[in-house]
Steps between C-alpha positions, in 0.01 A plus 500: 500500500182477693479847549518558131244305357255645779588842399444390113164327598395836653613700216291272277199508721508884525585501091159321411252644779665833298408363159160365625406849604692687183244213295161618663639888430540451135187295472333802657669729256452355204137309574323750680632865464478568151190662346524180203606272847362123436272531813332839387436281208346237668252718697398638163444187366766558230766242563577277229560127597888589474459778773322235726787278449748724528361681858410129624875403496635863644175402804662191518850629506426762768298240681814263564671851658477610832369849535725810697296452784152331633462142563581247181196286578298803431688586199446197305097528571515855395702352170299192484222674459630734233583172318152329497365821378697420203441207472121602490526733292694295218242209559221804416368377797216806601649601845874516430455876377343599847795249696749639345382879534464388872836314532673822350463708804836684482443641807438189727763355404736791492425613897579142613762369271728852307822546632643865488 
């Protein structure tokens, strides 16, 4: 009996670091890649307040995963980041354009934290 519900606990562990990491990739997809993406809206300073909204819960979202690889701590400041940039730039606070074109580094975040 033990046996089992170890071997269901580690099924269910395995099962959500899965959907953690299948959550960042479709926030990626569908927040970031497209030419109309929410974020390319942002940087243009064409978001609507319902864009804001809507990419501040999918940075929250992604922020409570763990990425494919990299170290978690460094994760959530990477995310953290992207969310007070949001924040700012809903308040119309004058530097949340430039912190949140600075917290959107794909790149910096992609060599330390992308799986395959």
């Amino acid at each position: 009996m033990k046996k089992t519900a170890l071997s269901l606990l580690l099924a269910l562990a395995a099962s959500s670091a899965a959907s953690a990491d299948d959550a960042i990739k479709d926030i990626m997809k569908k927040y970031h890649k497209p030419e109309d993406a929410i974020c390319k809206k942002v940087g243009k300073g064409e978001a609507t307040d319902a864009d804001l909204a809507t990419l501040l819960k999918a940075y929250q979202t992604m922020c409570a995963g763990t990425p494919a690889k990299g170290d978690k701590a460094a994760w959530v400041e990477k995310c953290q980041a992207l969310i007070a940039a949001v924040k700012k730039v809903q308040a119309k606070d004058a530097s949340g354009m430039s912190d949140f074109k600075k917290a959107i580094n794909c790149k910096a975040c992609h060599d330390v934290h992308k799986g395959k």
